[in-house]
C-alpha positions, 0 to 999 in steps of 0.5 A, a space after each residue: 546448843 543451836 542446830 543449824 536449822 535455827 540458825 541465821 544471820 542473826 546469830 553471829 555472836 552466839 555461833 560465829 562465822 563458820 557456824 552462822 554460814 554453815 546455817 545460812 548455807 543449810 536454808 538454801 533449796 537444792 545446797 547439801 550440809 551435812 547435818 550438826 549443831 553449834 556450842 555457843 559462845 555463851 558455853 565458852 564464856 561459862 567455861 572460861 569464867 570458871 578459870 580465874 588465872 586465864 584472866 591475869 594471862 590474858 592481862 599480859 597477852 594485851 601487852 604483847 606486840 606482833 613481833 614478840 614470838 617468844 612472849 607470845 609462844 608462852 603465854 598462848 601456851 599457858 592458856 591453852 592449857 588450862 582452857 583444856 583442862 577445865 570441867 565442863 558444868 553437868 548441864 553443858 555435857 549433858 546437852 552437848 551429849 544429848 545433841 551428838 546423840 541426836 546425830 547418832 552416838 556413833 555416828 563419826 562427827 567432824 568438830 570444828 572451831 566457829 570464833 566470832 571473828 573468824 569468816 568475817 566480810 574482812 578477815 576470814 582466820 582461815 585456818 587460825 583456830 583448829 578443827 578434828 575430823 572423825 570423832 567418834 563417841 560424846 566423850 570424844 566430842 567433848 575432849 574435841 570441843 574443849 580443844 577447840 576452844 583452846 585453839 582460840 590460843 595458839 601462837 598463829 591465832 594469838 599473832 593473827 589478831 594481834 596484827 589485824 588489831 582485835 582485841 583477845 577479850 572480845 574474841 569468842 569460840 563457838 564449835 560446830 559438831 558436823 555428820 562427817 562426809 566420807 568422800 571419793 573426792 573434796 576440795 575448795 571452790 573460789 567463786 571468784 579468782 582470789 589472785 586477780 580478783 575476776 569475779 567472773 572467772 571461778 577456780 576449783 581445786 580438787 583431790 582425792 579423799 578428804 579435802 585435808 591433803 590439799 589443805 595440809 599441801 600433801 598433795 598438790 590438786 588439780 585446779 579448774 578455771 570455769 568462766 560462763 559455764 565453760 571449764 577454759 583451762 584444766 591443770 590434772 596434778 598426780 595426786 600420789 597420796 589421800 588423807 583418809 578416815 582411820 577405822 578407830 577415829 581421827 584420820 590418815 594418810 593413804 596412797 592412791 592406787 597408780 592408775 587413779 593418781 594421774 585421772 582428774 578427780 572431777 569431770 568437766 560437767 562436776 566442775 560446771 555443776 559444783 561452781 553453779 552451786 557456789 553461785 547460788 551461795 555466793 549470790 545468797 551471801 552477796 559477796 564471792 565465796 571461798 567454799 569447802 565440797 566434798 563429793 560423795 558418789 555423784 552428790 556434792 556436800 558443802 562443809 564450809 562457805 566464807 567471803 574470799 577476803 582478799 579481792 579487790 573491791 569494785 567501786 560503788 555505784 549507785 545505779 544499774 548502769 555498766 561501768 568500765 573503771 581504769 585505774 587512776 594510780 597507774 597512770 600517776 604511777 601510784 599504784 600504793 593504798 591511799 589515806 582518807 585526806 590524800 584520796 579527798 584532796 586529789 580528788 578536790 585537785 582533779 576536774 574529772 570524776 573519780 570513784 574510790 575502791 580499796 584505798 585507789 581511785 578509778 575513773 570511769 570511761 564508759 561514757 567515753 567508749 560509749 561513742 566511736 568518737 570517744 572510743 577512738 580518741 581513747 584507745 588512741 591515747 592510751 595505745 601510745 601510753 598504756 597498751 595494756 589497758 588499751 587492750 584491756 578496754 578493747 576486750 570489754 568492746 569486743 564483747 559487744 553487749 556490756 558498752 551501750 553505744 551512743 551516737 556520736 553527738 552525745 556530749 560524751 567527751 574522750 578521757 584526754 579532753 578537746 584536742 590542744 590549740 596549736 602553739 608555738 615553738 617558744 622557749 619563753 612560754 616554759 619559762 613564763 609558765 613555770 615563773 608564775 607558778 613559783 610566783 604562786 607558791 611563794 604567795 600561798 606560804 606567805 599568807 598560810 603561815 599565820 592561819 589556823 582553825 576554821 581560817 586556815 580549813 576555808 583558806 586551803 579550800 579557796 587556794 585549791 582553786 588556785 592550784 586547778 587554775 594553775 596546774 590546768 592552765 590552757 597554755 600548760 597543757 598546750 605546752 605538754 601535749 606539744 612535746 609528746 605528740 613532738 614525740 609520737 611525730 618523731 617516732 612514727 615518721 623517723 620509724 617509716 622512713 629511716 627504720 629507726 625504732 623510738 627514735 626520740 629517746 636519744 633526741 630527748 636527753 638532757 632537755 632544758 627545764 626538766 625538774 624532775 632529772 635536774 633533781 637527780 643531777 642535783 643529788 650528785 652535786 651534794 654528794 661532791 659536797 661531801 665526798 671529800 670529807 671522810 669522817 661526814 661520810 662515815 657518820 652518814 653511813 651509821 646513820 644508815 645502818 643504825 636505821 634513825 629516823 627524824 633529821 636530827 642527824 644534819 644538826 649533828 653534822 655541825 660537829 664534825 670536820 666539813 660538817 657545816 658544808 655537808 649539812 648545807 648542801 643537803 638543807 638547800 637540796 630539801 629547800 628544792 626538792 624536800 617536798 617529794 617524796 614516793 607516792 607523793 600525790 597522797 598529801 599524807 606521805 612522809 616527805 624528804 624534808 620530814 624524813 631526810 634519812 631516806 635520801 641517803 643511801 642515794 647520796 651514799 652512792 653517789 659519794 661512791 661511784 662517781 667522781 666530782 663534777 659528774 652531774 655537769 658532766 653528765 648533762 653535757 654528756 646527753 645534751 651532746 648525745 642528742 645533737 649528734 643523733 640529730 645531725 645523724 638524723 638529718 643527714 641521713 633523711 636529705 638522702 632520701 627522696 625529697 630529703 629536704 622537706 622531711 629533714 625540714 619537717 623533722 628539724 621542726 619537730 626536734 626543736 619542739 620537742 626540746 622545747 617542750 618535753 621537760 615540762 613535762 614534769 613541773 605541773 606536777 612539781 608545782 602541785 606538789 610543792 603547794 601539797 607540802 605547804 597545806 600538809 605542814 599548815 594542817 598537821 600544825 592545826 592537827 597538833 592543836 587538836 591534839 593538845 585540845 584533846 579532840 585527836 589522840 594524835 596527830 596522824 589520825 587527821 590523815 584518816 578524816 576526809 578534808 570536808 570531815 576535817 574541816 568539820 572537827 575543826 570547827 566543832 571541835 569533835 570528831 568520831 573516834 570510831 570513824 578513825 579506828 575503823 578507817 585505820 584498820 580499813 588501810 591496813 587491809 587496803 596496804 594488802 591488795 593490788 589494783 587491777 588496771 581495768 575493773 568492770 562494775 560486775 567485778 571482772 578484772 582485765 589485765 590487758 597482753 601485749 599483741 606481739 611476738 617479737 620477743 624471745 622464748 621466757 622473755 617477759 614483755 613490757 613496754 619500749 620506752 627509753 631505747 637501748 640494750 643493756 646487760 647488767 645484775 638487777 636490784 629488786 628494790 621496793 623502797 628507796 630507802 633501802 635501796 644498795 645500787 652500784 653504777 652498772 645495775 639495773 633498777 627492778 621495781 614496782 613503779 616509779 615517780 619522781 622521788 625515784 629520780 636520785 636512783 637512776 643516776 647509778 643504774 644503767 637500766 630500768 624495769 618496772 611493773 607500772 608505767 607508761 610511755 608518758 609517765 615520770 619513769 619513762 620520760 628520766 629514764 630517756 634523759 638520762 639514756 637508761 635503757 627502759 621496759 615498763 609494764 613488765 607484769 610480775 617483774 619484783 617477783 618474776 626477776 630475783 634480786 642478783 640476778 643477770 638481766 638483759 633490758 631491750 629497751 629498744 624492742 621492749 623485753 627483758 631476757 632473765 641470764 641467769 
């Protein structure tokens, strides 16, 4: 037995985490714990042993996967059964009983479970394993303690570290044996909002009576929000009923008497008082808490402290200074954990500093806003693009005391760089960009393909050069920002004088050299390959319900009548577009061409809903769109008072921006196109490395950054536990949402839209492609799985490119993620689909079924019903 005075970090194996907490917390000065002691893991281990048969179980329980409930119901019941029935050894009960008399032997004890992987820094298995309150009596304890361990076998445990990847065997139980706490009032304390991951904002839910009825959610609590010692926001729930202690031990339900059901269990000054005491433990443990209090009187008792696993972390830094982090993921609209070589490689590929956080990347821009120059050029920029982290940043400046302000000579320079050298309205400087990157990329496959070891790890490292020279060529960039400040120019200067609203959406359509929306018209060119021969329709539709895998089904194809036509159509689709794929600016991500069954249920619907010849006719279609808009335009503006000039004016911008806004997407095209290329050359080496015996498997290369890759190759070693827990480490990642904007002190800011010209239940995004349009939504997190039909509206977290095929059967989008220069937003003006992004919550906020109304004009989404 340990009594928690003896306890500290040091002993995590003898008592657990809750036991070790519990022990940190009780040698923090003014922090009340009830007093108690811990049964060891060694006791467990004594008592387990004696049980030969739970062994051979455990055997077994090894083998089961997370998704056999049935083995796993089985089999943590047999266990559990024998771990309750055991004999203790003499001496165990004797010090166990010893102990529980030191408390007072009929003193009521609250007995809880204590696993060594349980309030873990990364797992917590909150509420996995089981504790009793109010047992009264040694004997009673000792029943409890064995059915504490016993809990380290029930089926939600057992599944729990089956998903979370720890082993049974390794896995111990120590029980803690606590004074109970009668109190008027209990609850849970977060030092930090576990839903935002805002460090500086602290939530307390609170009820009556024991803290068991908001656990068990018989109740639900009132819930306070504290911020700089200030309770900004109180929500007072009717609590109808408590959980209280029984006379003759254990508990029960109670009612609360009427005129208290309604009255908040804690005054503001408690709530302030008791979240100043979970500072203190968090600032003990370096890391916000999840803090279980009871109140008893005016005295407040902390019963148990774990880390809130579930935050977003804050990227590291290495000194004192305070950072402003803006995500880089919403910007490339991949918002998705990333893998250890993707992060690395993008970060070979980027000029600019990034700082890595929870699988994401940030880019930090306190120096920016540090000078009004940088501040300007930057909210500025990210007005027209993002007006949620424009108003997240706004609201770190208004605070006044967090930015250190530099005089604006400092060599601090704005996120979007040196503004663009003017340049030419020439069609030709699209086409010679876009030839001499092809040119680029067919050189790199030619001198790749015979490369291997220590060669192919340094080639790939020198081409990276090659790939910043060409993706950062000084005319490319000239060329894209042309066309979107084209776009800015129209919408501002046709706004002010003719009253239209994003005039440039319909002046957009159909633009010339835009690979991304070509790579959606080109789906529908394939689908009419196919469409007329039914028995190649029916074998793609079973491949789709059948759920396979791989691309073995195009050489199946060859079979069947019309099946060669349909398997070249498809194979020249993947020669063009095979390397993209979602979230393809991590280089691990499984490509169409590695995986071409994804792009079927989009082919399938446009086999459906659309006749042959659609994908010409559809671009016909938006190009003449975007001509009559014009003459209407111009027509309309040489009315005016000095008509001419500004008619002039605007013609020379609509010629630029036709010229220029679908180049928009090739860089990105190019640099993905070469991505492919290094992933195929480097997952050949990785099989070498398998067949050497140095990896366990191919994709553990994905796991290694690109400077330990190129390492292992040429050592031929690699640290197999790096890998492992760097896998484990992207599960928990997968988990997590980014925030926008984070600041070095862990305050997440999500940013409002300043407006109020949307309705009542409305929810406010960003315009970006004009337009109304009313129709059923699909919910749709993988494209894969995606069952659209021509009149729906797309509802999704974010898009890129690779979601391009979708928009050709929908008549509207909506996404979480996104801006007014992102992928999604610039198809979604070409193809004329009404548009809002930034739409928080969207996937969860808009069922899937349900009947929308998209204003992509005005920038809401009204839900029908």
């Amino acid at each position: 037995m340990l009594g928690f005075e003896q306890i500290d970090s040091t002993n995590a194996a003898d008592v657990g985490g809750k036991g070790v907490n519990l022990g940190e917390i009780s040698r923090i000065a003014g922090i009340r714990v009830p007093d108690g002691f811990c049964v060891t893991t060694d006791a467990f281990q004594r008592v387990v042993a004696g049980a030969p048969s739970i062994d051979a179980q455990l055997d077994l329980l090894s083998r089961v996967t997370p998704d056999d409930h049935a083995a796993i119901r089985t089999l943590s019941a047999d266990i559990r059964r024998v771990v309750e029935g055991v004999t203790m050894p003499d001496d165990l009960v004797a010090t166990i009983s010893e102990s529980v008399a030191r408390l007072g032997a009929r003193v009521p004890c609250a007995v809880r479970s204590s696993a060594t992987a349980e309030d873990l820094p990364t797992a917590s298995f909150a509420g996995q394993q089981d504790s009793y309150l109010n047992v009264v009596g040694p004997a009673e304890v000792l029943r409890h303690v064995r059915r504490c361990w016993a809990s380290l076998f029930t089926e939600r445990a057992v599944t729990y570290r089956c998903r979370n990847g720890f082993d049974h065997r390794k896995v111990r139980m120590a029980v803690v044996v606590q004074r109970m706490v009668f109190p008027d009032a209990a609850g849970i304390l977060f030092t930090a909002d576990p839903v935002t991951s805002n460090r500086k904002v602290a939530t307390v839910e609170a009820g009556w009576g024991l803290g068991e009825a908001l656990v068990s959610g018989l109740v639900t609590g009132d819930v306070f929000t504290v911020r700089d010692d200030q309770v900004v926001t109180t929500a007072v729930a009717a609590k109808p009923r408590s959980v209280q202690a029984s006379p003759g031990g254990g508990t029960q339900e109670a009612p609360v008497e009427p005129r208290r059901q309604t009255q908040p269990a804690l005054t503001d000054a408690q709530v302030v008082r008791l979240v100043r005491l979970g500072r203190r433990i968090e600032a003990h443990f370096g890391r916000p808490q999840d803090i279980e209090w009871c109140l008893v009187g005016d005295d407040f008792h902390i019963v148990q402290s774990r880390p809130i696993t579930t935050l977003f972390p804050v990227p590291a830094a290495d000194d004192q200074e305070n950072h402003v982090y803006v995500s880089v993921g919403h910007q490339q609209m991949m918002t998705d954990a990333m893998k250890p070589l993707g992060l690395s490689l993008w970060q070979l590929t980027t000029p600019r500093p990034m700082h890595e956080a929870g699988g994401r990347l940030f880019v930090d821009v306190a120096p920016v806003l540090a000078t009004s120059a940088g501040r300007a050029s930057l909210l500025g920029t990210m007005g027209n693009s993002d007006p949620l982290v424009r108003d997240a940043l706004q609201a770190v400046l208004d605070r006044g005391d967090f930015i250190r302000t530099l005089p604006d000579e400092d060599p601090g320079t704005a996120l979007a760089g040196d503004p663009p050298a003017p340049i030419e309205t020439d069609p030709a400087i699209v086409t010679r960009l876009i030839r001499n990157s092809q040119a680029s990329v067919a050189a790199l496959r030619r001198e790749i393909q015979d490369l291997s070891g220590p060669a192919l790890l340094d080639f790939i490292l020198a081409d990276i050069a090659e790939l910043k020279r060409v993706l950062f060529d000084p005319q490319s960039f000239q060329a894209i920002m042309a066309g979107m400040e084209a776009t800015w120019w129209l919408n501002d200067n046709l706004g002010a004088w003719l009253g239209e609203k994003n005039a440039a959406d319909a002046l957009t359509q159909s633009v010339p050299h835009n690979v991304t929306s070509e790579m959606g018209l080109a789906l529908l060119d394939v689908a009419d390959a196919i469409r007329p021969h039914a028995d190649v329709v029916a074998f793609l539709q079973r491949v789709v319900d059948e759920g396979r895998e791989g691309d073995g089904f195009l050489d199946e194809l060859a079979g069947l009548p019309g099946g060669r036509e349909a398997r070249d159509a498809i194979r020249g689709y993947l020669d063009e577009y095979g390397m993209r794929c979602a979230g393809e600016i991590d280089i691990t991500r499984t490509r169409w061409s590695e995986r071409p069954v994804t792009l079927l249920p989009a082919l399938l619907g446009d086999i459906k809903g659309f006749e042959p010849g659609a994908g010409k006719r559809r671009f016909e279609q938006g190009r003449e769109e975007s001509r009559r808009k014009e003459r209407d335009l111009l027509t309309r503006l040489r009315a005016l008072p000095d008509g001419e000039r500004k008619a002039e004016e605007t013609k020379r911008m609509i010629d630029r921006v036709r010229t220029f806004a679908g180049y928009r997407e090739y860089p990105k095209y190019g640099m993905v196109s070469r991505y492919f290329v290094y992933k195929q050359a480097l997952l050949r080496e990785a099989d070498r490395l398998v067949r050497s015996g140095v990896l366990r498997e191919k994709e553990d290369v994905f796991f290694l950054r690109f400077q330990e890759l190129r390492e292992v190759v040429r050592t031929g070693e690699v640290d197999a536990e790096l890998v492992l827990g760097r896998r484990e480490a992207f599960r928990s990642y997968e988990a997590l949402t980014p925030p926008r904007v984070i600041t070095s002190d862990g305050e997440v800011l999500t940013g409002r839209y300043r407006r109020d010209d949307a309705p009542p239940g409305a929810l406010a995004g960003l315009p970006v492609s004009a337009g109304t349009v009313e129709g059923r939504a699909r919910v749709v997190l993988d494209m894969a799985r995606a069952d659209l039909e021509p009149g729906d509206i797309l509802v999704t977290a974010y898009t890129d490119p690779s979601w391009t095929p979708l928009f050709v059967s929908v008549a509207g989008l909506v996404t979480e993620v996104g801006g007014l220069m992102t992928h999604g937003a610039v198809i979604a003006r070409e193809y004329g689909l009404p548009a809002v992004v930034g739409v928080e919550q969207a996937t969860r906020l808009i069922r899937d079924g349900q009947r929308i109304r998209v204003h992509g004009t005005d920038g809401y989404v009204e839900i029908l019903g």
